[in-house]
NUFI-641088 format. One line per field, with one value per residue (C-alpha): residue in one letter; x, y, z. Coordinates in Angstrom, 3 decimals, always signed. Last residue first. Layout:
N
code c(A_...)
x c(X_...)
y c(Y_...)
z c(Z_...)
This chain:
495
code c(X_X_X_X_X_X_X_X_X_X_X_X_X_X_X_X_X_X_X_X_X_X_X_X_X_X_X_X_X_X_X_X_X_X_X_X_X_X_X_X_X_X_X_X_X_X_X_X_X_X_X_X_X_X_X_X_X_X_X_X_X_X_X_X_X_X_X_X_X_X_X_X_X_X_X_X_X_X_X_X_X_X_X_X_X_X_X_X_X_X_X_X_X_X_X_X_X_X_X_X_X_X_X_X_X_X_X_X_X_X_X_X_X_X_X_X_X_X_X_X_X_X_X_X_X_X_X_X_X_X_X_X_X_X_X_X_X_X_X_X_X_X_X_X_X_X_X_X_X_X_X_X_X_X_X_X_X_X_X_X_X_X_X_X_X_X_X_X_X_X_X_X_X_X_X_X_X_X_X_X_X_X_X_X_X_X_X_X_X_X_X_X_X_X_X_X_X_X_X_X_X_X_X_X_X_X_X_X_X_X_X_X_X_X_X_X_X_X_X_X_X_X_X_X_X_X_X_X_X_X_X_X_X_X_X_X_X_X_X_X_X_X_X_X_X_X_X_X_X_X_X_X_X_X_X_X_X_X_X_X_X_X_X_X_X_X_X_X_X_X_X_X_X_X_X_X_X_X_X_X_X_X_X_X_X_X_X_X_X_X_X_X_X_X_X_X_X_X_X_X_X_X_X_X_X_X_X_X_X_X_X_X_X_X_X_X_X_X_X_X_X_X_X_X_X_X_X_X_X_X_X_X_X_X_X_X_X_X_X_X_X_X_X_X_X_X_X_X_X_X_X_X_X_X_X_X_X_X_X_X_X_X_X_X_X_X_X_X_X_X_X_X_X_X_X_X_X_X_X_X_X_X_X_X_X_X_X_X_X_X_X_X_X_X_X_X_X_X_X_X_X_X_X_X_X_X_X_X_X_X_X_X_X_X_X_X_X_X_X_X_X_X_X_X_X_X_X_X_X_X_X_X_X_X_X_X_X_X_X_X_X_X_X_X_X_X_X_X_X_X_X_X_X_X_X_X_X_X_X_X_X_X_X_X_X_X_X_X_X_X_X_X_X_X_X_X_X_X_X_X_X_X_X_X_X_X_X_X_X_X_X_X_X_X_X)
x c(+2.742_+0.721_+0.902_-2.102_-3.185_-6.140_-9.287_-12.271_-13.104_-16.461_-17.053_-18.843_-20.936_-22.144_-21.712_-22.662_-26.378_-27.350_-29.384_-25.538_-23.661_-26.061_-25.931_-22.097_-21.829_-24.268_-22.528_-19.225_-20.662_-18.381_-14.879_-13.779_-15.266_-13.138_-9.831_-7.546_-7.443_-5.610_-2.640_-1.676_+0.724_+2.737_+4.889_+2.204_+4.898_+2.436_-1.172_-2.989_-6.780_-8.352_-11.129_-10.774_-7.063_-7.511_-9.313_-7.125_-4.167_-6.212_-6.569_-2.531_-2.390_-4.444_-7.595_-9.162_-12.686_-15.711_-17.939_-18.641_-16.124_-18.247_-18.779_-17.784_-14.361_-14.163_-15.765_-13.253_-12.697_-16.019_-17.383_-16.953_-19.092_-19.774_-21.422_-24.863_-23.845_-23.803_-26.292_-22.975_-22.019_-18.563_-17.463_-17.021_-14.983_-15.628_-13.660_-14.412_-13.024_-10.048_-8.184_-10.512_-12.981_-12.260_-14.045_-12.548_-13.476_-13.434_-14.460_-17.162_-17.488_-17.794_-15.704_-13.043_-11.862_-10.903_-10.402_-11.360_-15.147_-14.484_-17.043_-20.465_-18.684_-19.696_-16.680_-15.676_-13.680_-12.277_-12.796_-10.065_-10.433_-11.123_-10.555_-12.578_-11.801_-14.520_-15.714_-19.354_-22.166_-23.600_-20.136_-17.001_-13.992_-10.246_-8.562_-7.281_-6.243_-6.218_-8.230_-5.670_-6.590_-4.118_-6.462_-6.758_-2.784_-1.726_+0.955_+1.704_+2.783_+5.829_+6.697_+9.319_+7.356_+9.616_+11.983_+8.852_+6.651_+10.188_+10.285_+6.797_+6.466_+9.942_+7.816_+4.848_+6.627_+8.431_+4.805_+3.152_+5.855_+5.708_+2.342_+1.927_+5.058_+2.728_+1.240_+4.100_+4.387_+0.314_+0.363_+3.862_+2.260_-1.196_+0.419_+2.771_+0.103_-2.125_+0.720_+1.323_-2.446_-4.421_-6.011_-7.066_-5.490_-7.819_-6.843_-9.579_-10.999_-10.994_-8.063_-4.781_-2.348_-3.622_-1.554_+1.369_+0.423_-0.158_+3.197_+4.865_+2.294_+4.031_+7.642_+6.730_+5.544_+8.662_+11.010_+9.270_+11.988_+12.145_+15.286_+14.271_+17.409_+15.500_+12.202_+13.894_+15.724_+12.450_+10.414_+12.967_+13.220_+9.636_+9.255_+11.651_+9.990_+7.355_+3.246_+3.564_+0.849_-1.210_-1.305_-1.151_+1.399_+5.071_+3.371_+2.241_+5.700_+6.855_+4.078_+4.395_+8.299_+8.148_+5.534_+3.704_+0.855_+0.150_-2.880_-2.085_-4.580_-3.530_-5.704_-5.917_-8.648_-11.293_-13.828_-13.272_-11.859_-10.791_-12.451_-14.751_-15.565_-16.364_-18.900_-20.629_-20.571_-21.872_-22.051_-19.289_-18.472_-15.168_-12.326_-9.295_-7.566_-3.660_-3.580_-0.894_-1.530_-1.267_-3.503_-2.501_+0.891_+3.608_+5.107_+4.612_+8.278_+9.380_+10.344_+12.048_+15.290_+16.043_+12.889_+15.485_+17.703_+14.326_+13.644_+16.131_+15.553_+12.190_+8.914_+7.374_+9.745_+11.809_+9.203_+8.785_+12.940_+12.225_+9.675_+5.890_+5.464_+2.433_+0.656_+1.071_-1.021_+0.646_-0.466_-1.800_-4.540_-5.751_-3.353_-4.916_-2.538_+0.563_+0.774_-1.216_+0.602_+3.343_+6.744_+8.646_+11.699_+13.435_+14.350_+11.384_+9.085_+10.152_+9.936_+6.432_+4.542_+4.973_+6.259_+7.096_+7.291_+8.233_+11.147_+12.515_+13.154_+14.764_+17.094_+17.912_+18.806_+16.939_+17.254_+14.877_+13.375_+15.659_+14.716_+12.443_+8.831_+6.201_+9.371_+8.018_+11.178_+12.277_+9.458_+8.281_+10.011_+8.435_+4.670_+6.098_+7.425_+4.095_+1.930_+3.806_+3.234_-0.300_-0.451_-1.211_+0.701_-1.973_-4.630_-3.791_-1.941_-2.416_-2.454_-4.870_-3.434_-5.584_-3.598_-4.515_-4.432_-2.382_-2.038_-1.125_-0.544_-1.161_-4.613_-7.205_-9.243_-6.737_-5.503_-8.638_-7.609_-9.806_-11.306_-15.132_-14.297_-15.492_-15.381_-15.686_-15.658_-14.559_-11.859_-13.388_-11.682_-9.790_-7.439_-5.237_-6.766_-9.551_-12.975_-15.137_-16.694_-17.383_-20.573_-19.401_-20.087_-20.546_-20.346_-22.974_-22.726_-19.587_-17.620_-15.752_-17.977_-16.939_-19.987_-19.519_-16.150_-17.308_-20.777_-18.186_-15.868_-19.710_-20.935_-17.567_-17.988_-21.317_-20.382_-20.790_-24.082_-23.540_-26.638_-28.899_-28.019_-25.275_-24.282_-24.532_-25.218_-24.287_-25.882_-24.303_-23.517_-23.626_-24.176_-27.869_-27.653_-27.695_-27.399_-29.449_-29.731_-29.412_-28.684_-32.717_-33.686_-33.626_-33.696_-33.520_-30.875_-31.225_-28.362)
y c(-33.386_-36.397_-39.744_-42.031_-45.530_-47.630_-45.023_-46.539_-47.098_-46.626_-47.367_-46.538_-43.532_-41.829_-37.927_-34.632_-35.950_-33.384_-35.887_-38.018_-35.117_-34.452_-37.707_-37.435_-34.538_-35.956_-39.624_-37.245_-34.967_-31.818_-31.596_-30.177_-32.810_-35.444_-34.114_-32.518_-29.400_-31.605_-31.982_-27.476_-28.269_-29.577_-32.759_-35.609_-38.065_-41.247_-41.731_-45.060_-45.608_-48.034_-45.560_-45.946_-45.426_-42.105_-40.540_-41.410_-40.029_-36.611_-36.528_-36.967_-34.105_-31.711_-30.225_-33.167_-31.670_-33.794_-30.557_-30.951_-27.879_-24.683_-23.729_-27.342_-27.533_-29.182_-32.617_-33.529_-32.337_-31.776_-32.204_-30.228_-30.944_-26.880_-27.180_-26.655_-28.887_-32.028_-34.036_-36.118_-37.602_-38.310_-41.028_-42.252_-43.279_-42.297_-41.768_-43.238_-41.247_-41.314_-38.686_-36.351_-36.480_-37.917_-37.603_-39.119_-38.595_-40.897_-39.421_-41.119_-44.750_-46.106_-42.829_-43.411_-46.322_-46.190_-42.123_-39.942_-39.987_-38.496_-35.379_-37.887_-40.723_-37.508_-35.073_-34.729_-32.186_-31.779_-28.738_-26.506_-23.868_-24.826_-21.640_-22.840_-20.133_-20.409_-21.908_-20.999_-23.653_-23.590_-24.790_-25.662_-26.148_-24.118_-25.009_-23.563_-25.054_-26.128_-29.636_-31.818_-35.360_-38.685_-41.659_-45.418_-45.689_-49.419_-49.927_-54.089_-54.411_-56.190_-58.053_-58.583_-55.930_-53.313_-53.086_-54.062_-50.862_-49.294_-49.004_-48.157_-45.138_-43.786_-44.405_-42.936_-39.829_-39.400_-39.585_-36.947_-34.983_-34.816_-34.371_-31.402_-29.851_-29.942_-26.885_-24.879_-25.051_-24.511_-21.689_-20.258_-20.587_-19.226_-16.146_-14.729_-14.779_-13.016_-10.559_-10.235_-9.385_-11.762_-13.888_-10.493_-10.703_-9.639_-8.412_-8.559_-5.636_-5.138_-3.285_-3.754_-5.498_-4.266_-0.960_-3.655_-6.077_-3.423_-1.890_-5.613_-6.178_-3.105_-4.471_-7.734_-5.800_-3.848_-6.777_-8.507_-11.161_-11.966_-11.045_-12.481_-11.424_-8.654_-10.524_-13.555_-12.342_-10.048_-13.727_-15.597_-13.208_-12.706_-16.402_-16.566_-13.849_-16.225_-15.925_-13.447_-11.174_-12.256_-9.771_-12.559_-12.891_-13.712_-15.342_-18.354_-19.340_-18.796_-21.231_-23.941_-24.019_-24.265_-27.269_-28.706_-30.363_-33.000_-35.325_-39.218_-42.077_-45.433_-48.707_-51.789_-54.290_-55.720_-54.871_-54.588_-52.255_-52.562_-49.383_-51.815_-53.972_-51.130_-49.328_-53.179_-53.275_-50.121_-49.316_-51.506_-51.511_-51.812_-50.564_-49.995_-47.190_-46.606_-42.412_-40.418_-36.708_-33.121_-31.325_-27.579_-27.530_-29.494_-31.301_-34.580_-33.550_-35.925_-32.804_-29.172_-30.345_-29.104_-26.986_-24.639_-24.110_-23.902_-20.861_-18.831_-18.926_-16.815_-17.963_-16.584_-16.055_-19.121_-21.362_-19.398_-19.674_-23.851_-24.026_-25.047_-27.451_-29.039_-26.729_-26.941_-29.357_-32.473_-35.644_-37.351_-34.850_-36.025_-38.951_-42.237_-42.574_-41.638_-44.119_-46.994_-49.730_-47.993_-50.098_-46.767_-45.554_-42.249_-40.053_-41.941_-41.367_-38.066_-37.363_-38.230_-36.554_-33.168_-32.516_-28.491_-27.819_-31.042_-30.633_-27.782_-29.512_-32.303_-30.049_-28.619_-32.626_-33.785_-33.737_-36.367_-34.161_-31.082_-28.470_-31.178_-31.441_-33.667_-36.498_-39.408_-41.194_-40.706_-41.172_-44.318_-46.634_-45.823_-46.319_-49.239_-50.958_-49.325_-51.613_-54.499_-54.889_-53.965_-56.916_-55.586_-58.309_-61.169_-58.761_-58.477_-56.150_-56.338_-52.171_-49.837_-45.987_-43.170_-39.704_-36.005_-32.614_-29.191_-28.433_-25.146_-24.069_-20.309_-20.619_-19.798_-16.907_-14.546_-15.360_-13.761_-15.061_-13.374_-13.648_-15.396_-16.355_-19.710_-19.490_-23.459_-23.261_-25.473_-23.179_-19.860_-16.422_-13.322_-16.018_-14.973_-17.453_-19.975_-19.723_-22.414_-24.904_-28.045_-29.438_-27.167_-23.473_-22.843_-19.341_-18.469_-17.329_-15.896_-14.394_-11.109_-8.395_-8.454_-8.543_-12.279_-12.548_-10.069_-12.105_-15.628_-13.777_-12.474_-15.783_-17.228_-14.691_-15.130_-19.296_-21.803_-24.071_-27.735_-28.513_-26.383_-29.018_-27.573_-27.199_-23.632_-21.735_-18.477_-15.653_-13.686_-9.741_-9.635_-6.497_-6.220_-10.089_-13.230_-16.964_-20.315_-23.135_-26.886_-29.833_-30.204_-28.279_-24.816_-23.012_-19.406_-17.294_-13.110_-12.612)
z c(+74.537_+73.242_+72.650_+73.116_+73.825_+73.489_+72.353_+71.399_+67.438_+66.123_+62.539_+59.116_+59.457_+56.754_+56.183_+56.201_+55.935_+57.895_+60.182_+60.109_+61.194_+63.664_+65.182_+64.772_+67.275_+69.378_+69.931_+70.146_+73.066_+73.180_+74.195_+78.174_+79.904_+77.878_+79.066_+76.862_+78.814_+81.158_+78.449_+79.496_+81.764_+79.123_+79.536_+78.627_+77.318_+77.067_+78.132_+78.139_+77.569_+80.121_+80.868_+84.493_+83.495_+81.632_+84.886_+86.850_+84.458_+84.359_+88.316_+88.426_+85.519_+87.448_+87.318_+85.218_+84.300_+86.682_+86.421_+82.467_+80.839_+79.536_+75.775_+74.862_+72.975_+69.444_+68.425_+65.385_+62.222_+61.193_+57.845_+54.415_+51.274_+50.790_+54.089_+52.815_+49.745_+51.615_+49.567_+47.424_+50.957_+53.001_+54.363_+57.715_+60.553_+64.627_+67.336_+71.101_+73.848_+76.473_+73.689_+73.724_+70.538_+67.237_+63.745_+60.706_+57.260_+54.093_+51.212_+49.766_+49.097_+45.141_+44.621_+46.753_+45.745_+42.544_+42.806_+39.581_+40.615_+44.208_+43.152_+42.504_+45.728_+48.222_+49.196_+52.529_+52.901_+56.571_+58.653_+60.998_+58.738_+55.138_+52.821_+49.670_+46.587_+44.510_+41.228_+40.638_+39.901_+43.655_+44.589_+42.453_+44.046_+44.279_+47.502_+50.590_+53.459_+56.967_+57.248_+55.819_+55.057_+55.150_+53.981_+54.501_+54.261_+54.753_+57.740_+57.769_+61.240_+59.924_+63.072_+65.647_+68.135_+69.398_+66.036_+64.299_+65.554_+65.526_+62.156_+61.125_+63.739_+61.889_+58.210_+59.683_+61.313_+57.549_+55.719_+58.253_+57.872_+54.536_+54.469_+56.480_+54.181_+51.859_+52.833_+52.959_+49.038_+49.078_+50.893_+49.800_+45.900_+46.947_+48.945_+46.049_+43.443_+45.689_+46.199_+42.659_+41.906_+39.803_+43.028_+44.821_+48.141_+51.361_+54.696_+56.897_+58.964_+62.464_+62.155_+64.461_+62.121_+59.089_+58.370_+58.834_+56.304_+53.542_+54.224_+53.673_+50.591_+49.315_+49.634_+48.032_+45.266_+44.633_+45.478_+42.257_+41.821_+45.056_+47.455_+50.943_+53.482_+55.725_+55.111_+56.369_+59.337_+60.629_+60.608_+62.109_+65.199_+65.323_+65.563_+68.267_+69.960_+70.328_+69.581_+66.582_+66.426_+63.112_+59.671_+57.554_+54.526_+56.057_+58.882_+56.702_+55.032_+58.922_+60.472_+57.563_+57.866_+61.229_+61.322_+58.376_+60.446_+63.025_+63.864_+63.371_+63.995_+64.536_+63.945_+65.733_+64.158_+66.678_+64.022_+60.121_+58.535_+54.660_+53.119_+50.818_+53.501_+55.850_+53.400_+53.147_+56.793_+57.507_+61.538_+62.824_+66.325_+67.979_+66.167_+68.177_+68.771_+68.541_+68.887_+67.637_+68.845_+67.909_+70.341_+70.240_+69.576_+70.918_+67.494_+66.043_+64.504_+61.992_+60.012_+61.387_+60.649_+56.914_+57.417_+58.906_+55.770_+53.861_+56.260_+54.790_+51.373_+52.026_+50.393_+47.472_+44.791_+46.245_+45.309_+41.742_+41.349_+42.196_+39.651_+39.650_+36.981_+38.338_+40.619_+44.379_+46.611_+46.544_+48.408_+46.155_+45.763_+49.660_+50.488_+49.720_+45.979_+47.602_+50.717_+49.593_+51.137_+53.622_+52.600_+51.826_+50.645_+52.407_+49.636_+47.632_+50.381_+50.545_+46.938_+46.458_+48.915_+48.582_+44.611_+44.420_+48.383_+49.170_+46.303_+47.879_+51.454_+49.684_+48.268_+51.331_+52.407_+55.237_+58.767_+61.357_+64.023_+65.393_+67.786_+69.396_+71.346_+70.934_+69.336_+67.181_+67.163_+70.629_+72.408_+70.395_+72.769_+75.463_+73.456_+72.082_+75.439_+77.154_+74.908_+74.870_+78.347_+78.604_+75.628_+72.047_+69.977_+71.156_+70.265_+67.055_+64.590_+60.884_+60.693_+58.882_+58.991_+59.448_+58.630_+59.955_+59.612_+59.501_+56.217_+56.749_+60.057_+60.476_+61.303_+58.503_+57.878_+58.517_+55.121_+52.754_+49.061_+46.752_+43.441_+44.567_+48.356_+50.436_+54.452_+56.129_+59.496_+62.614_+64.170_+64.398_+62.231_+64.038_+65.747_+68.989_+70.679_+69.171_+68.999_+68.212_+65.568_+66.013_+64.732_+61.469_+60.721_+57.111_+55.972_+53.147_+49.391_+48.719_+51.320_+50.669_+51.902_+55.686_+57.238_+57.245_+58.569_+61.577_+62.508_+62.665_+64.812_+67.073_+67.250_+68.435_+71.080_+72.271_+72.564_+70.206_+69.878_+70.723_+73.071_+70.973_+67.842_+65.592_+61.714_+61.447_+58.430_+58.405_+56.363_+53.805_+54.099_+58.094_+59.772_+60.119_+61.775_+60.415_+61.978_+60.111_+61.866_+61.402_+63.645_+65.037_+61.996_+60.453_+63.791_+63.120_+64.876_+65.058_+67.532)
């Protein structure tokens, strides 16, 4: 496959095909398989990318996706769609807490965890219902007017959320929301929030730091060791996954979706019908090619995409900011005690975002990566930019996790980083082949697992991710980041 070995973490991928190279950011022992070689081959042949595509630590395949997880694909003038998954602003929050050991008995453990069930549901129809006019004003504010709607003791909560927590554009109007995304599925955003949900590997993890790695970077994020920390990965949900269908070219995965979908095309009434008709045609004759579908940022339809995107988008934080204030509650409903929530960060890692690279502003469509911008391009943050970006990197759920910051000599990833460790090509020998042998193999590691209905929680095992002590060694030679803390895992809830 024509792959040159830049450095220990570093190498360079480019056949006849392929228009721009790929840099990938991955030892020998972390190198993806034939076929994620060959997605990443097809999005660089096809014309669009500007400059490289950046393959993280973690990247690989994913079903049903044209584009890996774990890449980083910037465009000139053009939106490209496929490139993500259909789950914008899917990502993840890190929230500081003030409890203690004394609070975080076995016993007290499993009476949260039990208790938390309910209130941060896997699996629902309905999470915690909002007003449709909430629902609109995520889409044009994110952030801001939930925890408003819903008040808020979380320290830090707008300001530590990536952009604030909105991604749309000031001003952005309600008719210009409903010019892009179908009435229809506002009415079932209504209940589709304060749903962890049961895709993929959403989680909410309580870890606990354990080694410190840069104690002046620590002191300045406030972590410190022995502190209990939770980690949150979810994303924007239904309303996400339908804004998203209605512009990519991707086989439904439920009827129910189809369902949806057909209802809100049949009943969406946009200003420009005409051009919403056309991009309709244009998604269907691209259903089956090879090729990507691409929106020029002037046209209508690219117009059309970027607002749903980013309306649907926030979403992610919404929910995110409603499952934190329901986690909050019963933390001192369970406990008798404020646990004193303070946001470190909340970070999406399915998006896309204007930036500047190699003197150019581009379009950045992050798939399944984090930004981590350097303390240079986090100047306008008072934290932030006397740190980096902070970034987290977690494994399986029965292994440690890693915080750190991001670094201003990161340009060969367009200042992205891992989201995580991601799948190894083949599964260590000792995988979990059932759920009883996955719940041994949690306990030996004194981690604690809670819900775990699907069938499909055993691929969660630690033999099937990738080496995290290798993962952020390479992350570290690449100077993608700085590492600030370990944390091991303590307890986990996951579908």
């Amino acid at each position: 496959m024509n792959i040159e070995s830049l450095s220990n973490h570093k190498k360079q991928f480019q056949t006849d095909k392929m228009k721009v190279p790929a840099v990938l950011h991955v030892s020998e022992d972390l190198m993806p398989n034939i076929d994620t070689l060959k997605e990443i081959e097809q999005t660089a042949a096809s014309g669009y990318v500007f400059h490289h595509f950046a393959a993280m630590s973690d990247v690989h395949s994913k079903k049903g996706r044209k584009n890996p997880a774990g890449t980083v694909v910037p465009t000139k003038e053009y939106f490209l769609p496929q490139i993500n998954d259909t789950a914008p602003n899917c990502g993840m929050r890190f929230l500081k807490t003030s409890l203690k050991d004394a609070d975080m008995t076995e016993e007290n453990i499993d009476k949260l965890f039990n208790a938390l069930l309910k209130p941060i549901p896997t699996k629902a129809y309905v999470g915690t219902p909002i007003p449709y006019s909430l629902v609109m004003d995520i889409c044009r504010k994110g952030t801001e007017p939930v925890a408003k709607y819903f008040g808020t003791r979380i320290k830090n909560e707008i300001e530590n959320t990536f952009k604030n927590g909105n991604l749309s554009e000031d001003g952005i109007s309600e008719r210009d929301i409903l010019n892009a995304i179908p009435k229809l599925f506002f009415w079932i955003g209504k209940y589709r929030l304060g749903i962890l949900g049961a895709a993929g590997n959403h989680f909410l993890d309580l870890m606990k730091i354990t080694d410190i790695e840069d104690e002046g970077l620590a002191e300045k994020l406030g972590v410190k060791k022995g502190q209990y920390i939770f980690l949150m990965h979810t994303g924007s949900g239904l309303f996400g996954q339908y804004a998203s269908y209605l512009y990519t070219p991707k086989e439904k995965e439920h009827f129910s979706q189809k369902v949806i979908l057909e209802l809100g095309k049949l009943t969406f009434r946009p200003e420009n019908k005409k051009a919403f008709d056309e991009l309709n045609e244009k998604i269907s004759e691209f259903k089956n090619k090879p090729e990507y579908i691409a929106y020029h940022e002037d046209s209508s339809e690219g117009k059309m995409f970027i607002t749903a995107h980013r309306a649907a988008a926030n979403h992610g934080f919404a929910n995110r900011t409603i499952l934190t204030r329901n986690l909050d509650q019963t933390i001192e409903k369970v406990l008798g005690k404020d646990p004193e929530l303070d946001l470190l960060y909340d970070m999406p890692h399915v998006y896309v975002e204007r930036e500047n690279h190699f003197g150019e502003d581009v379009w950045v469509h992050r798939n399944n990566a984090s930004r981590a911008f350097g303390p240079a391009r986090m100047k306008n943050h008072p934290l932030f930019s006397q740190t980096g970006e902070p970034v987290f990197i977690p494994s399986s759920m029965s292994t440690p996790a890693y915080l750190a910051v991001g670094t201003d000599e990161n340009e060969s990833t367009f200042f992205s980083a891992a989201h995580g460790t991601g799948r190894r090509k083949n599964p260590e020998n000792d995988k979990a082949a059932t759920k009883e042998e996955l719940f041994a193999k949690m306990r030996k590691r004194k981690a604690k697992l809670f819900n775990a209905k699907s069938k499909g929680v055993i691929f969660q095992d630690a033999s099937y991710y990738k080496d995290v002590e290798e993962v952020i060694g390479g992350m570290e030679e690449n100077k993608i980041v700085k590492t600030v803390a370990k944390m091991e895992p303590v307890a986990v809830l996951m579908y």
